[in-house]
Phi, psi and omega in degrees: 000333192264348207285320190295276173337288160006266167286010171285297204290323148339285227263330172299317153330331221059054138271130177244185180267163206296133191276235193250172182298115187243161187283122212273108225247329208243091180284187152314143171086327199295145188247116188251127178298159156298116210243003222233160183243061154258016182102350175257141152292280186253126193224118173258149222266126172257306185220106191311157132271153180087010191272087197257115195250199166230175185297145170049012163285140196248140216266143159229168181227176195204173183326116185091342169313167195222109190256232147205130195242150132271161185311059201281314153256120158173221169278133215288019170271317168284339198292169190035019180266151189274121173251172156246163176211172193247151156281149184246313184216191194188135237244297168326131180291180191194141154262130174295189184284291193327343187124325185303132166250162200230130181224163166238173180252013180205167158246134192224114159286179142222141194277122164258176176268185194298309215293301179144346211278153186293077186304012179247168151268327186244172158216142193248136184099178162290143176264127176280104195304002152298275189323315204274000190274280191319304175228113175315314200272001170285263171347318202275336184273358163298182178204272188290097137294077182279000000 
C-alpha cells in the first residue's frame, strides 16, 4: 500500500518511473552545462538522488536521474547555490533497448525546483528521449527530442 502512494506522489511531481539500465556516465565532482535560461552556466554534480552505493564508490547518475547540483558559473544570484537539476544529456555513450547507442557532444541539466516544476522556461539543445519519458514537463519544454 505505501509503495502505491509512493509512486502517486512521485508521479503527482511530474515524474514518471525509471526506465530499463543505462550507462552511468556522470560522477560526483562532474561539471556539466545549464541547458535552461536560468542565469546559470556551469553546474557541478553533488549528489545523485536516491542513489544507494557501496563504501568508497563514488555516486553516479545517468540520463534523466534526478540530481543535487551547484551552481559553479553564472549570474552572481545564482552562483554558489545548492540546486536540484535533471540530466538532459551525457557525453558517455549509453544503449537503448532498441539496439541503438547514444552519445552527446556534452553533458547538460536543467535546474527544477523541490516540486519537480521546471525553474527556467526554455532548453536549449537537444533532450535525451529517456529524460522526456522519465519527466513530461521537461519534454513539453523542448524543442529537440533525440
Amino acid at each position: 500500500m505505501a509503495a502505491k502512494a509512493k509512486q502517486r506522489a512521485l508521479t503527482a511531481k511530474g515524474m514518471l518511473s525509471h526506465g530499463t539500465k543505462t550507462s552511468r556516465g556522470l560522477l560526483a565532482g562532474s561539471e556539466m552545462k545549464c541547458a535552461d535560461n536560468t542565469g546559470a552556466r556551469v553546474l557541478r554534480l553533488i549528489q545523485a538522488m536516491g542513489y544507494k552505493g557501496r563504501l568508497r564508490r563514488y555516486p553516479s547518475a545517468t540520463v534523466g536521474d534526478k540530481v543535487t547540483v551547484s551552481v559553479r558559473q553564472g549570474s552572481p544570484d545564482m552562483r554558489k547555490k545548492i540546486f536540484q537539476a535533471i540530466i538532459i544529456r551525457q557525453r558517455k555513450t549509453y544503449r537503448r533497448v532498441d539496439g541503438v547507442w547514444i552519445q552527446f557532444e556534452d553533458n547538460a541539466a536543467v535546474i527544477i525546483t523541490p516540486e519537480g516544476e521546471m525553474k527556467g522556461s526554455e532548453i536549449r539543445g537537444p533532450v535525451a528521449r529517456e529524460a522526456a519519458e522519465r519527466w513530461p514537463r521537461i519534454a513539453s519544454a523542448s524543442s529537440i527530442i533525440v
